[in-house]
C-alpha positions as CSV (number, residue, x, y, z in Angstrom):
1,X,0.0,0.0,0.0
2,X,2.7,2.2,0.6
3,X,4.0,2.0,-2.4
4,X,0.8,2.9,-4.4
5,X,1.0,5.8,-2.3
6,X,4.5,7.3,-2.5
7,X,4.2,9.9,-5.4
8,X,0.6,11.0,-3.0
9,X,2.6,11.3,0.0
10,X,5.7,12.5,-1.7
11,X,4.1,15.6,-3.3
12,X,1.2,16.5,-0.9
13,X,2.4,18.8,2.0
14,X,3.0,22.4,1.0
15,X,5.3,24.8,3.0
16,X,3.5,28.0,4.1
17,X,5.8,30.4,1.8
18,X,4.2,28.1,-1.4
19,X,0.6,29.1,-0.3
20,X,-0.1,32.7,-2.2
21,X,-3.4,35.1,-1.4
22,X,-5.6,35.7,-4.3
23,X,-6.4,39.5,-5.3
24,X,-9.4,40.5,-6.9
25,X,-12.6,38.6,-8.1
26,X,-14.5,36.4,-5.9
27,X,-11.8,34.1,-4.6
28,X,-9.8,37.7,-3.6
29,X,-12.8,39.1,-1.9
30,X,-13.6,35.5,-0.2
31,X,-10.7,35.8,1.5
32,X,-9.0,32.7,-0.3
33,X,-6.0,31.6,-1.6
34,X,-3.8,29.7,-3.9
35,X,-1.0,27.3,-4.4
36,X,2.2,28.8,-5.9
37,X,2.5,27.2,-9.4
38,X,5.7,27.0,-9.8
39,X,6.3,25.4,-6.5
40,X,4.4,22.8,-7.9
41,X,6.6,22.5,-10.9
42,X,9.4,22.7,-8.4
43,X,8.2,19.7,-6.2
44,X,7.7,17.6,-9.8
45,X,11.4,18.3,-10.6
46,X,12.7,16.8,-6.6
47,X,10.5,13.9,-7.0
48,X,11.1,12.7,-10.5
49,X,13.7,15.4,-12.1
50,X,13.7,18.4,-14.8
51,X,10.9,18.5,-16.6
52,X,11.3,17.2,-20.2
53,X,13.2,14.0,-18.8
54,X,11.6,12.8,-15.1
55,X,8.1,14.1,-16.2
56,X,6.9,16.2,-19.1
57,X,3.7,18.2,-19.8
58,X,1.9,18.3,-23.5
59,X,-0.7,21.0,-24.4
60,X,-3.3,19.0,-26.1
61,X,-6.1,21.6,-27.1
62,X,-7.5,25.1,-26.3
63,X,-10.6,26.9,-27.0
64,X,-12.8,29.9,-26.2
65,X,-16.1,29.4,-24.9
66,X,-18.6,31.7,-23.5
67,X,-15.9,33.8,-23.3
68,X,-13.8,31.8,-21.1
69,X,-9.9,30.6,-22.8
70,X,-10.7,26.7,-22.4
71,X,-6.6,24.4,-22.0
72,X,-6.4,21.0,-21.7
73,X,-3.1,19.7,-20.7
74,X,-1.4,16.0,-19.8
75,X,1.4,14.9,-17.9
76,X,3.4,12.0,-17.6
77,X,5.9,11.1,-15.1
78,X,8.8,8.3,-15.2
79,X,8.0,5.4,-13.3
80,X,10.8,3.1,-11.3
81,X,11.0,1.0,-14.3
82,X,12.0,3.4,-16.5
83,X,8.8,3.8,-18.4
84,X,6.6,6.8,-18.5
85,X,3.5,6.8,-16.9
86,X,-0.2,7.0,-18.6
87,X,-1.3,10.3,-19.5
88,X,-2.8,12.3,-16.6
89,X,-5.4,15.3,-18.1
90,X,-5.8,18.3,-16.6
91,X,-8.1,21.2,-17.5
92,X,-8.3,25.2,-16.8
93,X,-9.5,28.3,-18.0
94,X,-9.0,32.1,-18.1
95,X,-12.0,34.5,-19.1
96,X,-11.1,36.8,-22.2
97,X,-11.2,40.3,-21.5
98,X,-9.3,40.7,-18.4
99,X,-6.6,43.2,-17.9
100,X,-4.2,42.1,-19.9
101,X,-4.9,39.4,-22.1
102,X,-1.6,38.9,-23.1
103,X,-1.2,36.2,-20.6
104,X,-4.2,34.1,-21.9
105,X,-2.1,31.0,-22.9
106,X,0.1,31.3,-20.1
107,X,-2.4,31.5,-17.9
108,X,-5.2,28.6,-18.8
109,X,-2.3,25.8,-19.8
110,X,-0.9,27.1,-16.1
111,X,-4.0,25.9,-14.6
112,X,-4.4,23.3,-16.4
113,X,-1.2,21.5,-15.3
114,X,-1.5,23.0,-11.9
115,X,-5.3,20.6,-11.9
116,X,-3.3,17.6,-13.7
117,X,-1.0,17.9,-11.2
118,X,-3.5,16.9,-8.3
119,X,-4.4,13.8,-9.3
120,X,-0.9,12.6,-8.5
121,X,-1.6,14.7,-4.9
122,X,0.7,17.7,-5.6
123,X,-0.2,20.0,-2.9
124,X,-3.4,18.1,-1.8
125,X,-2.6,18.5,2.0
126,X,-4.5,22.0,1.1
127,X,-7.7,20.5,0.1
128,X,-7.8,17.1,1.9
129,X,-5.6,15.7,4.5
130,X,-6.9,12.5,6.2
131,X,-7.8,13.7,9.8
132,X,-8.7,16.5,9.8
133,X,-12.2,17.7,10.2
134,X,-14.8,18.5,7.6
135,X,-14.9,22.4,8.3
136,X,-10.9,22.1,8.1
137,X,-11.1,20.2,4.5
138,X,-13.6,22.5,3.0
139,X,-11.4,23.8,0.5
140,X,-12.2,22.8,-3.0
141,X,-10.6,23.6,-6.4
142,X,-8.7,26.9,-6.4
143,X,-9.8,27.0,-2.8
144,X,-6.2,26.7,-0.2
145,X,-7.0,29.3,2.0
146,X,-6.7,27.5,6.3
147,X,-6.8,31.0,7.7
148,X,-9.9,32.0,6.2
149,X,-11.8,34.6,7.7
150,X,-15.5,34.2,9.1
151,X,-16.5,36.5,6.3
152,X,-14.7,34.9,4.0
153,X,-16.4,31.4,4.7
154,X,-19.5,33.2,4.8
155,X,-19.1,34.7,1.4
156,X,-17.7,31.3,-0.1
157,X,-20.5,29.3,1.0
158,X,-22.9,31.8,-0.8
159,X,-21.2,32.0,-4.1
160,X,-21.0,27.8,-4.4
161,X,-24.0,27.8,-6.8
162,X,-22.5,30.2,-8.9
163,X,-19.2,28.5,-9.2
164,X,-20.9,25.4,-9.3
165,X,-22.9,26.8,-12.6
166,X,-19.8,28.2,-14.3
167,X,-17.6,25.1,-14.4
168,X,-16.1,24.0,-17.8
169,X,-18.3,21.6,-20.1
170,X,-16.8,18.3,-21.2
171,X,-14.7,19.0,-24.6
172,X,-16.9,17.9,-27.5
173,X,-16.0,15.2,-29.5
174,X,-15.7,14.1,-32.9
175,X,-18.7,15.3,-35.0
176,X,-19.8,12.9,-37.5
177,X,-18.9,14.9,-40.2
178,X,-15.5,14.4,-38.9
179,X,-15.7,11.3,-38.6
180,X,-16.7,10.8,-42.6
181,X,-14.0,12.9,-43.7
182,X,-11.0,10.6,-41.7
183,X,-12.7,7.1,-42.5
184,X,-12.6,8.6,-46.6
185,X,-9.4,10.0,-46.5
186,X,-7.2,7.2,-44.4
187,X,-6.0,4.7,-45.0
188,X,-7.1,1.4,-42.1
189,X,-3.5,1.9,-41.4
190,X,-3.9,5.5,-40.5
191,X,-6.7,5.2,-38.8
192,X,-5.3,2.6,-36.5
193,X,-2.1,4.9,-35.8
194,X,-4.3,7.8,-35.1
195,X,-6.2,5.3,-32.1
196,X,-3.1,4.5,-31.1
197,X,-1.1,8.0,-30.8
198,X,-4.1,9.4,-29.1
199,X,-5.2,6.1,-27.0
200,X,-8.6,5.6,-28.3
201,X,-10.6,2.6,-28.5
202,X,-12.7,4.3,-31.6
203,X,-12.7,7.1,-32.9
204,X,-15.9,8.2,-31.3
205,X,-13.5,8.7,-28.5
206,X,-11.8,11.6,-30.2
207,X,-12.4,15.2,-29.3
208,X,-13.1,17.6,-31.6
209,X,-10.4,20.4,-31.3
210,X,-8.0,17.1,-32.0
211,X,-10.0,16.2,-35.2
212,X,-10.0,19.1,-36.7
213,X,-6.1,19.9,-36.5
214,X,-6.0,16.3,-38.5
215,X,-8.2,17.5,-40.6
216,X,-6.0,20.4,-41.4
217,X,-3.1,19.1,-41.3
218,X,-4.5,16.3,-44.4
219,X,-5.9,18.7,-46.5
220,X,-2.8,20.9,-46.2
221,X,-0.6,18.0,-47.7
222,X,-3.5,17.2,-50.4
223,X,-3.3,20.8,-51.6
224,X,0.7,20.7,-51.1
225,X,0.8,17.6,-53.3
C-alpha cells in the first residue's frame, strides 16, 4: 500500500511560503488563496527530475467558450522502471477580457497542469488531509486558504451555486462529419495509428479540437501535393 502511495505522500504537503493570497474577483474578496505554481513544478522536478526527462507536460487543445480561454493539458511522469507513466489530463480556464490578455495562454495551460498535477496529490494536503475535520477540509478547487476569515467562509458558502454553474463543459468530441471525412481519407493503417497515438478505442472517442487539426493538417498535404 505504501507504495501505491509514494508519489501522493511525496508531493502533498505544501510549505506556508508556497501558499499565495488571491487579489481581486470572488476568490480575492472571499478571503482565499492559492498554491504557488511553480512550487508545484518545483516539487515535480525533486520527485522525478527536470521536466522534459523525469516528467513532461503536453498542451493538447485550447478553446474559447462563453468567453472563457478553455486548456487541456497532460502529464506523464517516469516510473521506477524506467517507463513513462499513462497520460494524466488536466483542465483550466482564463476569461477573455481581463486586464491584460496577453497572458491568456500562459495563464489557462498554467491551470491546467497546476489541476493535472493533483491527481498525483501535488499540494493536496490544502484541500484534503486524512484527519482533519470536515470544516478544516472545506477547500475545493482553487480553494487553499486554512486561515480564512469568518466573512470569507460566509461569502464562499454563498457564491458555491455560482461556481458550481460556471464550471467548464466536457470538450466535445468528434462530429460525424469528422468522422466521414478521416474514414474517406485514411487509409485502415492510419486510422489505427491515429487510435493508437491518441489512445482511443474508436474514434468516437476523439475530441473535436483534435479532429480538426487532422483535418487540417490532411488537407494541407492534399493541396501541397
Amino acid at each position: 500500500m505504501s507504495d501505491k502511495m509514494s508519489v501522493y505522500n511525496a508531493a502533498r504537503s505544501v510549505p506556508a511560503n508556497a501558499i499565495k493570497k488571491i487579489t481581486g474577483g470572488a476568490y480575492g474578496a472571499a478571503g482565499l488563496s492559492d498554491v504557488n505554481p511553480q512550487w508545484r513544478i518545483e516539487r515535480m522536478t525533486e520527485i522525478f527530475g527536470a521536466v522534459g526527462d523525469g516528467w513532461v507536460w503536453e498542451p493538447i487543445e485550447q478553446w474559447v467558450e462563453n468567453g472563457v480561454h478553455y486548456a487541456h493539458v497532460a502529464v506523464q511522469y517516469k516510473k521506477a522502471d524506467g517507463e513513462y507513466s499513462l497520460p494524466v489530463h488536466g483542465y483550466g480556464g482564463t476569461k477573455v477580457g481581463g486586464k491584460d490578455d496577453s497572458d491568456l495562454l500562459k495563464s489557462s495551460f498554467t491551470d491546467a497542469l497546476s489541476n493535472a498535477l493533483r491527481y498525483l496529490g501535488v499540494g493536496a494536503d490544502v484541500w484534503y488531509s486524512a484527519g482533519k475535520s470536515a470544516e478544516q477540509n472545506q477547500f475545493d478547487t482553487k480553494y487553499s486558504s486554512p486561515g480564512a476569515s469568518e466573512r470569507g467562509k460566509t461569502q464562499k458558502r454563498q457564491e458555491k451555486p455560482a461556481e458550481t454553474g460556471s464550471k467548464m463543459p466536457p470538450a466535445p468530441l468528434i462530429s460525424d462529419g469528422q468522422k466521414k471525412f478521416l474514414y474517406a481519407t485514411c487509409t485502415e493503417e492510419q486510422i489505427e495509428a491515429l487510435k493508437t497515438k491518441y489512445k482511443l478505442n474508436s474514434l468516437n472517442d476523439m475530441l473535436k479540437a483534435t479532429a480538426s487539426k487532422i483535418i487540417e493538417q490532411l488537407q494541407a498535404r492534399k493541396e501541397a501535393s
